[in-house]
N, C-alpha and C positions, 0 to 999 in steps of 0.2 A: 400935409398938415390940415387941409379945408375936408378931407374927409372924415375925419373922428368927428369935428361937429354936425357935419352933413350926415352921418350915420345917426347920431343920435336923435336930431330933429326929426329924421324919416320915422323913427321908432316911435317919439311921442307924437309927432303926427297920422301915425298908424295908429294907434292906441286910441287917441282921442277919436278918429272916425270908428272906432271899436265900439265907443262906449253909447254912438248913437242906437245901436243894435240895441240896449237898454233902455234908453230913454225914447226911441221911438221904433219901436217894434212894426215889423210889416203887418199888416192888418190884412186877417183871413179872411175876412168876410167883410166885402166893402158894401155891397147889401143889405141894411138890414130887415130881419123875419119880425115882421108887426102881428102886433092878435087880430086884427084885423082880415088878417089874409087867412085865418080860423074863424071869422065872425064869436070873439071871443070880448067881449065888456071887458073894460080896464080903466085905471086911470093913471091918467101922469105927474111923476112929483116932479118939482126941481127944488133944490137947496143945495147951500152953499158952505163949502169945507172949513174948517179953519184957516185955512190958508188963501183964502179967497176964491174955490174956483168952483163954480157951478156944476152940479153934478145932477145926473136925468134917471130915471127910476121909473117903472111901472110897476102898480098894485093891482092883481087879477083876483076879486074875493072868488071864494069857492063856490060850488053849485048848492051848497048844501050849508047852512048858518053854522060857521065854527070859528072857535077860539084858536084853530090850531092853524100856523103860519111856517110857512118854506122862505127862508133868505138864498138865493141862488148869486155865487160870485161866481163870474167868468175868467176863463184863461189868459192869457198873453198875447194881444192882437186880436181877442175874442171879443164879444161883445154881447150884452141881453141878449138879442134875438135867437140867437145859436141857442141859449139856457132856455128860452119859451120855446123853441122847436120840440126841444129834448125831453123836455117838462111838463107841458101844458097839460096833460091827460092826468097829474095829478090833483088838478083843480077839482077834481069830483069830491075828493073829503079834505083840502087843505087850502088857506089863503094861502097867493103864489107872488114872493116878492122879488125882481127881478133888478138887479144896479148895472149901471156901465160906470166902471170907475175913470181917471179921470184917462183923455185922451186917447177913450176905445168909446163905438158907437155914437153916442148922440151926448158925451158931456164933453166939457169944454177941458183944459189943459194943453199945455205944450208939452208935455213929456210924462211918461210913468215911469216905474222903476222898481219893476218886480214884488213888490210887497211896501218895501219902505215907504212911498208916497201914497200908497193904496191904505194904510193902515188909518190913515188921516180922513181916508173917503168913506172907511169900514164906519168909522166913530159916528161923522157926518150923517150917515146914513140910519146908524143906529138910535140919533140922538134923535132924528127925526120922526122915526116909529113911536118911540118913547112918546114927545112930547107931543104929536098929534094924529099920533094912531096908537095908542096904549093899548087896545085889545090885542092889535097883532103880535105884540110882544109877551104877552102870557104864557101861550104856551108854544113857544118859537125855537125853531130846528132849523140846520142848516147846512146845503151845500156846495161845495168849492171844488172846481175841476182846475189843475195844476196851480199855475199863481194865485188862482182863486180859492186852490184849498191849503196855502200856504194864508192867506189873506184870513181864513176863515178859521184856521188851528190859532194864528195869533190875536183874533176880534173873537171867540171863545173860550179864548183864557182871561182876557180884561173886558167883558161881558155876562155875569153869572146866571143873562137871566136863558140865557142859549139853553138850551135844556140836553140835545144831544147835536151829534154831527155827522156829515159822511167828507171824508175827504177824497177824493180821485185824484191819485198822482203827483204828491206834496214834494215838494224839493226841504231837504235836512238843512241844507245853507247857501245863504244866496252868494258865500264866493264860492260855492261846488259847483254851484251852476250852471255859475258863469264860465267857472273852469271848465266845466261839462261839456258848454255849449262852443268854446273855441277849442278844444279838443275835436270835438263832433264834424265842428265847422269847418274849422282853419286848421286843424293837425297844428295847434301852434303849444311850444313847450309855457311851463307856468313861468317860468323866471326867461325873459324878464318880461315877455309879454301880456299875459293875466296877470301878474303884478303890480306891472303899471298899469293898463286897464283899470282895475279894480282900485287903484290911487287916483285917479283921474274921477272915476265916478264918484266916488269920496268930497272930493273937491268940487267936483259940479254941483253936486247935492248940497253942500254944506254939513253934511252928516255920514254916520256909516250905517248900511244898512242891512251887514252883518245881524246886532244885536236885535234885527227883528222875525229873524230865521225862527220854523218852526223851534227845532230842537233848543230853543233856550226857553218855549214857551209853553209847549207841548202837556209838561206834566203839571201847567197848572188848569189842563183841562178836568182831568179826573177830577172826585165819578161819575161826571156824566158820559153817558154811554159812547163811543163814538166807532165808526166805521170806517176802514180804508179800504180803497180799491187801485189795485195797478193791476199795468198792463208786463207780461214775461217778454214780451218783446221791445218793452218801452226803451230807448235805446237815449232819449233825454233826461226821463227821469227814473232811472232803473230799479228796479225791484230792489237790491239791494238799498236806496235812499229811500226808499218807504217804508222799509222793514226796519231801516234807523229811526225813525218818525216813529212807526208802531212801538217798537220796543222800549221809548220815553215813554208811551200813553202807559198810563194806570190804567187798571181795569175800574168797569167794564169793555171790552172792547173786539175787535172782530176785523179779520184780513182776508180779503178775495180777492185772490190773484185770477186774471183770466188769462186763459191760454190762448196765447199766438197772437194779444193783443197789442199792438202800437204807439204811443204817443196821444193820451186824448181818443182811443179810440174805442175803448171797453164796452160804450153800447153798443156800439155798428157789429163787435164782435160778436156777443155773448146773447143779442137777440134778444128776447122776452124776458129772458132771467133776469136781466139787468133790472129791468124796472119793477120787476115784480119784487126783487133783493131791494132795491130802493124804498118801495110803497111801504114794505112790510117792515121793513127797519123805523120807519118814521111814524108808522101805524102802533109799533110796540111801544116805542120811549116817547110819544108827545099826547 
C-alpha cells in the first residue's frame, strides 16, 4: 500500500529537482571577458526590471561616430562577456551593446527561465536605450545566440524600432526544448515526466512560458530583414527547429547552415566567414 504514494512523491520530487535545470542553469563561463582585458572604453548601466531585479549592461560606442547600434543577448548559462569576446571587432563601424539577463554574469536574480523571464529583462533594457540613450535606438540591429535569439525573435516582434536581426540557434518552443533537453539528457519518456516538469515550472513561475515561444511571435517580425544560423550537428537545437522558426519568418530573410557545426558553436567552426556573413548582414539593412 505505502508504495503507490512513495512512487508518486519520488516522481514529483524528481520533477521538481528537474525543473532547477531551468531555473538555474549551469554557468559556462564562471569568468567573466571584461573590455578591459582588449583595453577597449565602455560604460556600465544598471537598471532595474519590472519586476524589481537589477540588471548590468555595457555600452562600447564605436570607433567611428555612428547612429548604427548592435544589441547582443546571450545563451543559457552564458553571459556578456562570451558576446564581447565574439563581437568586439565589430566596434570599428557599430555601437556595441551588450546585457546579461537576469541570474547570468554580473546581474542579479534568483533564477531565469529560458526566455519567459528574460523577455521582462529584453523590455527593461530596451526602455532604457530609449529613454536615455535615444541615438542608439535609431538605427538598431540585433543579435541573439540560442535563448538569446529566442529572446531576441520575441523583443523584435513587440519592438518596431529593431530594424533587422540574426538569430543563432532559436528553439521553436520552449516545451520542445525542454522536451529536447531531457530526451538529450535523461532518455526520459514525455508522459509523465516532461509533463510534470513542464507543470511544475508553470507553477513556480506563476505563468506559462509556452506563449512566449519564438513560433507564436516570429511572423510579426516581417519585413524587417532577418538572419538565421544553425549548426547540422546542433544536437539541442537542431536544424530542423530552425527551419520551423525560418519558415514562420516572412520575407526578407536568409538561412546558413554550417557544416559539422555543434550547439553554440558556428563561429569556432566556420572561421572568418562567420563574421564576415555577420558584418555584412548588419552593414546592408542598418
Amino acid at each position: 500500500m505505502i508504495f503507490g504514494p512513495l512512487i508518486v512523491f519520488g516522481l514529483f520530487a524528481a520533477c521538481w529537482w528537474g525543473t532547477n535545470v531551468v531555473f538555474h542553469p549551469p554557468l559556462l563561463l564562471t569568468d567573466l571577458f571584461r573590455p578591459e582585458e582588449l583595453d577597449i572604453p565602455y560604460e556600465s548601466l544598471e537598471f532595474t526590471t519590472a519586476d524589481d531585479i537589477l540588471l548590468r549592461a555595457w555600452m562600447i560606442h564605436s570607433q567611428s561616430p555612428t547612429d548604427r547600434t548592435l544589441f547582443f543577448t546571450h545563451g543559457w548559462g552564458d553571459n556578456k562577456g562570451d558576446m564581447l569576446r565574439r563581437f568586439h571587432s565589430l566596434r570599428d563601424r557599430f555601437n556595441l551593446f551588450f546585457l546579461d539577463t537576469r541570474a547570468h554574469g554580473e546581474s542579479d536574480g534568483a533564477h531565469s527561465s529560458i526566455g519567459y523571464l528574460e523577455a521582462i529583462d529584453f523590455d527593461a533594457a530596451m526602455n532604457t536605450l530609449r529613454e536615455n540613450h535615444p541615438l542608439w535606438t535609431k538605427r538598431l540591429g540585433i543579435f541573439g545566440l540560442s535563448m538569446g535569439a529566442a529572446v531576441a525573435i520575441h523583443g523584435m516582434a513587440r519592438h518596431p524600432e529593431i530594424r533587422c536581426g540574426i538569430a543563432e540557434s532559436p528553439f521553436r518552443s520552449f516545451t520542445e526544448v525542454v522536451r529536447q533537453f531531457c530526451q538529450n539528457k535523461y532518455h526520459l519518456p514525455y508522459y509523465p515526466f516532461v509533463w510534470l516538469t513542464l507543470a511544475i515550472i508553470r507553477w513556480r513561475l506563476g505563468g506559462d512560458p509556452e506563449p512566449c515561444s519564438p513560433q507564436y511571435h516570429v511572423e510579426g517580425v516581417a519585413p524587417r530583414p532577418m538572419f538565421y544560423i544553425s549548426g547540422s550537428n546542433d544536437a539541442l537545437m537542431p536544424l530542423s527547429e530552425v527551419q520551423a522558426v525560418y519558415e514562420r519568418n516572412g520575407n526578407p530573410k536568409e538561412l546558413w547552415v554550417v557544416d559539422g557545426a555543434t550547439h553554440g558553436r558556428c563561429q569556432e567552426t566556420a572561421g572568418k566567414e562567420y563574421l564576415d556573413r555577420v558584418r555584412a548582414f548588419f552593414e546592408k539593412h542598418l
